[in-house]
C-alpha positions in Angstrom: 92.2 139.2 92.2 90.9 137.2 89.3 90.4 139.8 86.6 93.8 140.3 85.2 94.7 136.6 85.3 91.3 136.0 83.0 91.5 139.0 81.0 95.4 138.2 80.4 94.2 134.7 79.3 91.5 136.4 76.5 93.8 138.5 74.5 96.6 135.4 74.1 93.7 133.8 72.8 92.7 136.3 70.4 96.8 135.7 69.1 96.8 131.4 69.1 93.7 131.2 67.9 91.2 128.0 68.8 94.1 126.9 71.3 93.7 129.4 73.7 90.0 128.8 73.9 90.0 126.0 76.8 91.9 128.5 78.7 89.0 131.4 78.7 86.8 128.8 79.2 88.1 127.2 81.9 88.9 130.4 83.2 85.4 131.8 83.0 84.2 128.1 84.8 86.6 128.9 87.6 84.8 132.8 88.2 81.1 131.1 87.8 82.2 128.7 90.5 83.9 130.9 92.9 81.0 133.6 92.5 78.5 130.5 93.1 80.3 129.3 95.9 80.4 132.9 97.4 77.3 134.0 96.6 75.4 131.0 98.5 77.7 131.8 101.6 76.6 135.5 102.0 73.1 134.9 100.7 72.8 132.6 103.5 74.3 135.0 105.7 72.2 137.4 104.6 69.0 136.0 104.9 69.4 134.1 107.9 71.0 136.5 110.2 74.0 134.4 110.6 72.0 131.0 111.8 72.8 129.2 108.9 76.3 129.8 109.0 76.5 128.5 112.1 74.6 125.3 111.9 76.8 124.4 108.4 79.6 125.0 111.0 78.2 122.7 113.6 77.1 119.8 111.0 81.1 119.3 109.8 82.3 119.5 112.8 83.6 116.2 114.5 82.1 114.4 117.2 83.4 115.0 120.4 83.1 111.6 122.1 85.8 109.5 122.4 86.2 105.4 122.3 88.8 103.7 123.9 89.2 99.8 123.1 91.3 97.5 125.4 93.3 95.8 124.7 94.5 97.4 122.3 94.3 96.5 118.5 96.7 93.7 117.5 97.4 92.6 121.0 98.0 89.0 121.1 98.1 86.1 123.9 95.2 88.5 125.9 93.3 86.8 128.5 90.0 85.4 128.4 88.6 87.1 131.1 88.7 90.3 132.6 90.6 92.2 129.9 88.1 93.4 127.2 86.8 96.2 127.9 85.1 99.2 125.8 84.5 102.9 126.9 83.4 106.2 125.8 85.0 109.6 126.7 82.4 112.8 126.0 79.7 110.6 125.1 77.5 107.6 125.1 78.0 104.5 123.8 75.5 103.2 121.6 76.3 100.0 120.4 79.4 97.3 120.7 79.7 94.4 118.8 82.1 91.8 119.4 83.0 88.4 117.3 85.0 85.7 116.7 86.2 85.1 112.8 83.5 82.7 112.5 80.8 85.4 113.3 79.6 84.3 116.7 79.1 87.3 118.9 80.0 87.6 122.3 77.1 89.3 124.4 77.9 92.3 126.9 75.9 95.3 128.7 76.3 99.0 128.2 76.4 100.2 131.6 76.7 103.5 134.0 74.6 105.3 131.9 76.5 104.5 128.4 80.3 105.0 129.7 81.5 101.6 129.7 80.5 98.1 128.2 81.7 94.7 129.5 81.2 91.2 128.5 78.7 89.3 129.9 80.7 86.0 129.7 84.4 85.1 129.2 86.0 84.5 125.6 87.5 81.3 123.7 90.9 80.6 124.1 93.5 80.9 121.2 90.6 83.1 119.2 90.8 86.3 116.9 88.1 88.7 118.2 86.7 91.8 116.1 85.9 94.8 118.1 83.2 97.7 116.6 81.7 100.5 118.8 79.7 103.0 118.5 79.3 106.6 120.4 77.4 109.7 120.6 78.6 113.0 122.1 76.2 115.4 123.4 75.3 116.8 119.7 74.0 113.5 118.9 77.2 113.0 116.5 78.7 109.8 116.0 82.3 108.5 116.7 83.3 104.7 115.8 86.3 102.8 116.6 87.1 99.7 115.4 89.6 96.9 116.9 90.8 93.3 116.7 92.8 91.0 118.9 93.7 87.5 119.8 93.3 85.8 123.4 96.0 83.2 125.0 96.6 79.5 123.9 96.5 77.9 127.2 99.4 75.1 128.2 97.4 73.5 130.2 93.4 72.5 130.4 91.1 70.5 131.5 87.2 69.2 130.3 84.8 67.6 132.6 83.0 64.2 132.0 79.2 64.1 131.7 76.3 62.3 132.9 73.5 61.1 131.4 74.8 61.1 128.1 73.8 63.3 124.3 70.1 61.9 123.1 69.3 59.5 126.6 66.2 59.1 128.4 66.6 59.0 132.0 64.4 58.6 135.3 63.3 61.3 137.5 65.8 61.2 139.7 69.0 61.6 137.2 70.9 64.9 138.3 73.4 66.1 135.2 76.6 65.6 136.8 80.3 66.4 135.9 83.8 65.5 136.5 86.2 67.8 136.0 89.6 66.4 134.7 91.4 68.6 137.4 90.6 70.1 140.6 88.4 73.7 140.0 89.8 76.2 142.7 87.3 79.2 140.6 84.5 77.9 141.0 81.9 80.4 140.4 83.4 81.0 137.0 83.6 77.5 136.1 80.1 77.1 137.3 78.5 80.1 135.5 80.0 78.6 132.1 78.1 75.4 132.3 73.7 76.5 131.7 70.8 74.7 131.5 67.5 74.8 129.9 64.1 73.1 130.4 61.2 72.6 128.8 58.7 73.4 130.3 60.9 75.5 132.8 61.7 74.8 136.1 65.1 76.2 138.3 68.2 74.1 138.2 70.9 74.6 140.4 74.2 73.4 140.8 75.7 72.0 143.9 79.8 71.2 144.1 81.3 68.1 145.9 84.7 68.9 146.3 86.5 70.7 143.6 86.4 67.9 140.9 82.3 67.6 140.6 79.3 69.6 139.8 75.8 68.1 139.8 72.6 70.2 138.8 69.4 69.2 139.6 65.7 70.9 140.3 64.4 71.1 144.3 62.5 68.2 143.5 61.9 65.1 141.0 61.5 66.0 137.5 58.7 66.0 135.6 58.0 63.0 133.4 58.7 64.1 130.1 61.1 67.1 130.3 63.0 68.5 127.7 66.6 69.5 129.3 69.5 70.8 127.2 72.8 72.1 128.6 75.2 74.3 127.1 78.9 73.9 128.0 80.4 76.9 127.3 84.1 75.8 129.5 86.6 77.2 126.2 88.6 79.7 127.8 87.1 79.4 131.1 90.4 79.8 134.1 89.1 76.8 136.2 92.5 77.3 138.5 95.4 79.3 138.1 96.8 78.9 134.6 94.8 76.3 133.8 91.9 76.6 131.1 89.0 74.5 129.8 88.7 73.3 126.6 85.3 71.9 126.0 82.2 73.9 123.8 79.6 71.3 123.5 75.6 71.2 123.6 73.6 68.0 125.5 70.2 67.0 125.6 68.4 64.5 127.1 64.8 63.6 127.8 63.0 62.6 131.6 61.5 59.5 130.9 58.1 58.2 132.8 58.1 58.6 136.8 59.1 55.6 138.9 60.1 55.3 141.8 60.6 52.2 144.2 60.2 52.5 148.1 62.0 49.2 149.8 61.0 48.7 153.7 64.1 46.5 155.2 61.9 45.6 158.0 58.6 44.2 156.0 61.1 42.7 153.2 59.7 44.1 150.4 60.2 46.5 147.5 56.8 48.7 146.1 57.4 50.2 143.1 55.4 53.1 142.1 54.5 54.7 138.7 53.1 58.0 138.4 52.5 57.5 142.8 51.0 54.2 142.0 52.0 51.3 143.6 52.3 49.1 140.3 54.4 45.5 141.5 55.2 44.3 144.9 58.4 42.6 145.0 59.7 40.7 148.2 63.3 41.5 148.9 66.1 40.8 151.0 68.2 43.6 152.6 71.8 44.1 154.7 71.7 41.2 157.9 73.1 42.8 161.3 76.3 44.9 160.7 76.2 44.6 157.1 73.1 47.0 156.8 71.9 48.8 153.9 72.3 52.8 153.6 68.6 54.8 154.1 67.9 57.2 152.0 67.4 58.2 148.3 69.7 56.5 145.7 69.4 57.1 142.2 70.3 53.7 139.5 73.3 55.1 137.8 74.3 52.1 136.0 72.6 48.3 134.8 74.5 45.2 134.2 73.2 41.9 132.9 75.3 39.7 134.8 78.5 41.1 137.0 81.5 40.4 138.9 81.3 41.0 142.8 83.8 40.6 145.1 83.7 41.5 148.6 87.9 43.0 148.5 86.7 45.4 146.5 84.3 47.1 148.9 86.2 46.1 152.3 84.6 43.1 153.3 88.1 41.1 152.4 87.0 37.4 151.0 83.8 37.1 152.4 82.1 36.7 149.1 83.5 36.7 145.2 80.5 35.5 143.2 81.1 35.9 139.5 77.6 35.9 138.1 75.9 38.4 139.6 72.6 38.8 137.3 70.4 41.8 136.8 72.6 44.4 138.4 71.6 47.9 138.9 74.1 50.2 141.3 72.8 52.4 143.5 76.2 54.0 145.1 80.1 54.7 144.6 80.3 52.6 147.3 79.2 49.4 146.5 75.7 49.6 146.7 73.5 47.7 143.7 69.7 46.5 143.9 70.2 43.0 141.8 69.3 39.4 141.7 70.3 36.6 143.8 70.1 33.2 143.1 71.5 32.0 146.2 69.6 33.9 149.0 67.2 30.5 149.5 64.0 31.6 151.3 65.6 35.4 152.8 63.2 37.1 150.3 60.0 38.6 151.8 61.5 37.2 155.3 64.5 38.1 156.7 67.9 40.3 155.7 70.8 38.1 154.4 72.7 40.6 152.3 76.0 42.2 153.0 74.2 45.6 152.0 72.4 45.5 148.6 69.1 45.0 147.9 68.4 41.3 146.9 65.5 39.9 144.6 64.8 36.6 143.8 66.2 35.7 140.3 68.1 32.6 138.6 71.9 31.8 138.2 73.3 33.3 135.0 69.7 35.5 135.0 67.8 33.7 131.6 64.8 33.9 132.9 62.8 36.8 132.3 60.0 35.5 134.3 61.9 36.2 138.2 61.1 39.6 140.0 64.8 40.4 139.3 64.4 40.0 135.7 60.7 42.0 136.0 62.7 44.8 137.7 65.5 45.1 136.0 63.7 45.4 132.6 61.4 48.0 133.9 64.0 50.2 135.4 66.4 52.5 134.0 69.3 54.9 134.3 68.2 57.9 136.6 65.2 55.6 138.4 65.3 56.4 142.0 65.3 53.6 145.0 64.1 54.5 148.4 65.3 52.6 151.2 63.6 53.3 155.1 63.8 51.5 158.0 66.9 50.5 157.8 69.5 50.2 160.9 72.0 52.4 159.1 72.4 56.1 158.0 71.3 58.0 155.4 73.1 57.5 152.2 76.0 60.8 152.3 74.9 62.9 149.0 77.9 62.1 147.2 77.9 58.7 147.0 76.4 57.8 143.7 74.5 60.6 142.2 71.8 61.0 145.7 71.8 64.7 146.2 68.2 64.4 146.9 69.2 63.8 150.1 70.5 67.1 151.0 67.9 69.8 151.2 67.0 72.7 149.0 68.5 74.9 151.0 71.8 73.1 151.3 72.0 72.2 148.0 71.6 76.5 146.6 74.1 77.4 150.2 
């Protein structure tokens, strides 16, 4: 089929001359690349007994596994959970990457045996996500698909408030607690979002008391100088129905040395113990008949030089309002402080006068540093944990201040 086209092309060329020369020349190119081209096919046919022609045939030919990417690409107002997913038809999946625009990746698992992948955690709200997987069909050839979409921007949301705070050193005792701005009716998810990391390592669980608050702590004391960091990871999070957090943020905070004060309301006095020994005796004063103080474990969650307290506020009507409480350090939600008391006359070390706190000897206005209030209160801190026995009054209930230690292991991970 070529020759007369070529031959055709020579003899016009013999008649213009140089002009017609690119013509014979490309036309002789065209035959040495046809005949090239043709003669590799059938020498590989040839000497190969028709292998070769197959496996060139095999090699171009397209993978057979398919990816499917939901949502699909440039889907907006997608939720943050539950949606994403990534699977292969015909194949394997061999790798999925998903991102934000600011390059953080979202882990996930490739599971039943390479036909799906999920997330292993739920995505930011009002966030542009990338999408790039990878499969392999039986041949071992590859198929890609490549996506991008953006997830809901939530009308309504909520954050919780932490305790102990970013950078503090706390006592043994301190469980990290939150409040959650509104009630959580999911929460497992909510729960999942919020982790925690020690050093060295020890378990941490978290225990809810009613739908607002979440405390972690470990099944017993911590151990004097542990490193704890918690990640909260609530962006995006559904805590209740249409209602998202809104929170990304990273805490750390330090367990300081180990005290921990044992007060015995019937011998009137307070031992307090560092490391398990007993390093200052302190004679105290506790609750009088029907005014006892709680039993139990109570962690200090907050000190105050000199306070305000008034016996309206906690049910006791006008009994009391003394407005220069010194060395203050509360022990519940409820009312309950360990402090100085200037007033209590000889109670300390003898007999129970208080209307439920724990009373040591101190000054009025507290300017002495010299009175076993001022002693205790500068050798306590946030976190420190108070023991009170032999009382004639319950234990302190778990959620009253931050004294989960009084609910068992077993409880607590229920």
């Amino acid at each position: 089929m070529n020759v007369r086209p070529i031959s055709g092309a020579s003899v016009d060329a013999g008649r213009r001359g140089r002009k017609g020369l690119p013509v014979l020349l490309a036309g002789a190119l065209l035959m040495a690349v046809t005949a090239c081209g043709g003669g590799g096919s059938d020498s590989g046919a040839g000497s190969g007994g028709g292998k070769g022609k197959d496996t060139s045939a095999q090699q171009s030919k397209q993978s057979e596994a398919v990816v499917s990417i939901v949502p699909k690409s440039g889907a907006t107002g997608v939720d943050t959970s539950g949606v994403l997913k990534v699977s292969a038809g015909k194949g394997k999946l061999t790798q999925v990457e998903v991102e934000d625009a600011k390059g953080r990746k979202i882990d996930g698992a490739i599971t039943n045996g390479g036909a799906t992948w999920t997330p292993s955690s739920h995505l930011a709200a009002a966030t542009k996500y990338t999408v790039h997987a990878v499969a392999k069909d039986s041949a071992g050839r590859e198929a890609a698909e490549d996506s991008s979409f953006t997830t809901l921007t939530p009308k309504n949301t909520f954050v919780g408030y932490f305790t102990p705070e970013d950078g503090s050193t706390v006592g043994v005792g301190m469980p990290f607690s939150v409040h959650f701005t509104r009630g959580i009716t999911h929460p497992d998810d909510v729960k999942k979002a919020i982790s925690i990391k020690t050093e060295p390592a020890v378990d941490v669980q978290g225990h809810w008391f009613g739908n607002d608050r979440l405390d972690f702590r470990p099944e017993t004391y911590w151990k004097e100088g542990t490193k704890v960091t918690v990640s909260h990871n609530l962006d995006g999070v559904e805590g209740r129905s249409g209602v998202y957090g809104k929170q990304t943020k990273t805490v750390k905070f330090t367990i300081g040395r180990n005290q921990v004060s044992v007060v015995d309301a019937k011998k009137h006095t307070m031992k307090v113990t560092q490391d398990g020994k007993v390093v200052k005796t302190i004679p105290i004063t506790t609750g009088k008949p029907g005014y006892e103080t709680w039993n139990g474990q109570m962690v200090i969650s907050e000190k105050l030089t000199v306070t305000r307290m008034n016996g309206e506020t906690v049910g006791y009507g006008g009994e009391y309002d003394i407005k220069d409480v010194p060395h203050a350090m509360r022990l519940t939600t409820s009312g309950t402080f360990v402090h100085g008391n200037y007033w209590g006359g000889g109670a300390f070390g003898n007999y129970n006068a208080s209307h439920g706190c724990v009373g040591l000897q101190d000054v009025r206005g507290g300017y002495s540093k010299s009175t076993p209030a001022a002693w205790f209160f500068n050798h306590s801190m946030i976190g420190d944990v108070v023991v009170v026995k032999h009382s004639h009054d319950a234990t302190v209930a778990p959620d009253n201040g931050y004294n989960g230690w009084n609910m068992s292991w077993e409880k607590w991970t229920a």
